[in-house]
C-alpha positions as CSV (number, residue, x, y, z in Angstrom):
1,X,72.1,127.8,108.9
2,X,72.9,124.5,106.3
3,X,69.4,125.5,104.6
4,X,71.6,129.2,103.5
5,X,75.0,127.3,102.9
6,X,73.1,125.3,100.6
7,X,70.8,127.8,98.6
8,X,73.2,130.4,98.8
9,X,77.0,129.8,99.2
10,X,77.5,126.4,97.4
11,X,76.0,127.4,94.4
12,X,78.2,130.8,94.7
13,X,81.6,128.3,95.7
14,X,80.9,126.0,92.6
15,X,80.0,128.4,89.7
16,X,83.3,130.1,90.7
17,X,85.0,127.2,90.2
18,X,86.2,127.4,86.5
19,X,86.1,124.2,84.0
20,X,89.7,124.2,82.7
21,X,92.6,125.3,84.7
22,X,94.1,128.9,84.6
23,X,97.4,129.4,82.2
24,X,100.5,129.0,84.0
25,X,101.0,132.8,85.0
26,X,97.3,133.2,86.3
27,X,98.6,132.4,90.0
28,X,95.3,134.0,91.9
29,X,93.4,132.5,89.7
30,X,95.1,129.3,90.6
31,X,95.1,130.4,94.3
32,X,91.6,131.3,94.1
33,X,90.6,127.6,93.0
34,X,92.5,126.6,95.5
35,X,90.9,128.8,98.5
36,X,87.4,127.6,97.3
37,X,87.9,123.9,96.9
38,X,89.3,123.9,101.2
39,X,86.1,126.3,101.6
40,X,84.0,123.3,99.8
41,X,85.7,120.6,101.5
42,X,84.8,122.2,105.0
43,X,81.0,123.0,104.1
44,X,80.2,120.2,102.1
45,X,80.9,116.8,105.0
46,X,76.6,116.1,105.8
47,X,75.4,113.8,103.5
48,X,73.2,115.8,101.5
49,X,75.9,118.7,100.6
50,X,78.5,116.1,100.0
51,X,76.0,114.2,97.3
52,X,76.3,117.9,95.7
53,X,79.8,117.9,96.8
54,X,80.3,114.8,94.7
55,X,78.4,115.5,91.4
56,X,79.7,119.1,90.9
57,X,83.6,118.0,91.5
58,X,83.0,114.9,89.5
59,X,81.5,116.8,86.4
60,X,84.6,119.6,86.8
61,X,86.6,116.1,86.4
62,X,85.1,115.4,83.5
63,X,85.2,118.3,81.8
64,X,89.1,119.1,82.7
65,X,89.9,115.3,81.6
66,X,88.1,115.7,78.7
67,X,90.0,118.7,77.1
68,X,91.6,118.4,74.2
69,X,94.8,120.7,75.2
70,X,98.2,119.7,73.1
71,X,100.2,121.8,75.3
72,X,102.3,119.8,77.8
73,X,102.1,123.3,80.4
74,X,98.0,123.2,79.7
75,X,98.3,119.5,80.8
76,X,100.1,120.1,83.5
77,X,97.8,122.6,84.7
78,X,94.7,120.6,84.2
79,X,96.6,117.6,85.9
80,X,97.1,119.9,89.1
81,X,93.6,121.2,88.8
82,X,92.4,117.6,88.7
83,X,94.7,116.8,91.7
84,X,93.1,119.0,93.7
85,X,89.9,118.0,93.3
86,X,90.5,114.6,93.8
87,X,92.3,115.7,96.8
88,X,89.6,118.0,98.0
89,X,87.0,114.7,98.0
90,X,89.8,112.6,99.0
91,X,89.9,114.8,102.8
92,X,86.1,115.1,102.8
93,X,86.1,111.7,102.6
94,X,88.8,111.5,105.2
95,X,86.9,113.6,107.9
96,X,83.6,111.7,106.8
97,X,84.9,108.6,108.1
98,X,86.0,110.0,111.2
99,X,82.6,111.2,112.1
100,X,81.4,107.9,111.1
101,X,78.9,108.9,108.6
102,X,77.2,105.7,107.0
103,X,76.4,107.4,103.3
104,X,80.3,106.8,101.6
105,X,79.2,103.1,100.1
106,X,76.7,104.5,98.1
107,X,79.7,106.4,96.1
108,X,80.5,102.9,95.1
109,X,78.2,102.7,92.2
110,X,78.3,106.9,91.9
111,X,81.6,107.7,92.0
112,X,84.1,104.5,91.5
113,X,82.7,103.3,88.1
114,X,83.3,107.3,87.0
115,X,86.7,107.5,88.2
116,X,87.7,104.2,86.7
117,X,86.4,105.7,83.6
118,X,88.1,108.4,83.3
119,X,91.6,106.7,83.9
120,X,90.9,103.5,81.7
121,X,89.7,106.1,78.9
122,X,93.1,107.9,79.0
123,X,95.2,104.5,79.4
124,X,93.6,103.4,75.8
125,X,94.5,106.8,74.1
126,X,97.8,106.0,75.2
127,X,97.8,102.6,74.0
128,X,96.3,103.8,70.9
129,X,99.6,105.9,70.4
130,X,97.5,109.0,70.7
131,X,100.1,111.7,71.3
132,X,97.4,113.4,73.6
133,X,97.0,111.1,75.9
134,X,95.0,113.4,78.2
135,X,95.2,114.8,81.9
136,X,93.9,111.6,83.3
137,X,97.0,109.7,82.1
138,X,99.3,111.7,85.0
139,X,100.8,109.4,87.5
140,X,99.8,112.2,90.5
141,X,96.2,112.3,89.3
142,X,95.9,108.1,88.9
143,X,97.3,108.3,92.8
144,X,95.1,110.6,93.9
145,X,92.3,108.8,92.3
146,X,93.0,105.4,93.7
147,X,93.1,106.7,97.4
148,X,89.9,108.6,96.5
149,X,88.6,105.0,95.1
150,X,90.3,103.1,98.2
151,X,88.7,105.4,101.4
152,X,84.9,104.1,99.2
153,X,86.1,100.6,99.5
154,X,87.1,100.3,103.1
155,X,83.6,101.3,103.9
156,X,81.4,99.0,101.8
157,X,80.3,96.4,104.1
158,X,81.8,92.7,103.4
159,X,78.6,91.0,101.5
C-alpha cells in the first residue's frame, strides 16, 4: 500500500497543488489547496514520503516567496498560501515527534538554512526600501516559520 501512495497519489496531491495562490474570489480553489495540503500532511509522516514531503512544499515556498506581485490582496494571498504550508510541515512535524521518528535532524541542514533564507532575503528588500518587500516579510508567515525551524531544533541531539 505506501509503494501506490507513493507512485501514484503523491505525485497526483503535489502537481495539484498550484505555485501562486488563487485571486481572492477563487474560494474552491483556495479550499481545494487547503483539502490537499491535510490529505499530504496525513500521507506523507514515514521518512521517505516526508523527504518528498519536504522538497515539494519547500520548492512551492520558494516559488510563492519569490513572486514579484505588487498587489497588497496578491500578497496577502500568497502569505496565506505560504502559511499553510508552513503549517502543513509544521503538524507533520508535530505528529513525527510523537511517533518518535529519529529522521527530523537531518532537516537541519535541508530545511532550516532554506527557511532562514527565505526570511532574511525579504527583511533586506525591506531594508533596502523596496516597496515590494515580498510574502516572506509577513509577520504570520515569519511565526509559522520559526515554530517550523524550532520543532527541527528540539530534536538535534546536544553535540
Amino acid at each position: 500500500m505506501p509503494r501506490l501512495v507513493e507512485e501514484t497519489t503523491l505525485p497526483l496531491l503535489f502537481s495539484s497543488l498550484p505555485d501562486i495562490a488563487p485571486s481572492t474570489e477563487a474560494y474552491a480553489e483556495h479550499a481545494q489547496y487547503r483539502r490537499i495540503l491535510f490529505n499530504l500532511s496525513t500521507l506523507c509522516v514515514p521518512p521517505p514520503l516526508f523527504e518528498t514531503f519536504v522538497i515539494r512544499l519547500s520548492t512551492k515556498l520558494d516559488l510563492i516567496c519569490a513572486s514579484t506581485t505588487t498587489s497588497s490582496s496578491e500578497q496577502e494571498m500568497n502569505a496565506a498560501y505560504s502559511y499553510f504550508i508552513l503549517s502543513s510541515l509544521s503538524n507533520v512535524l508535530t505528529k513525527k515527534v510523537e511517533i518518535g521518528h529519529a529522521d527530523i535532524p537531518k532537516y537541519l541542514d535541508r530545511l532550516v538554512p532554506r527557511l532562514y533564507n527565505l526570511f532574511l532575503h525579504a527583511a533586506i528588500r525591506g531594508e533596502q526600501g523596496d516597496t515590494a518587500t515580498g510574502v516572506a516579510s509577513n509577520p504570520r508567515l515569519i511565526q509559522a516559520g520559526a515554530k517550523v525551524v524550532q520543532q527541527i531544533m528540539q530534536t538535534v541531539p546536544i553535540e
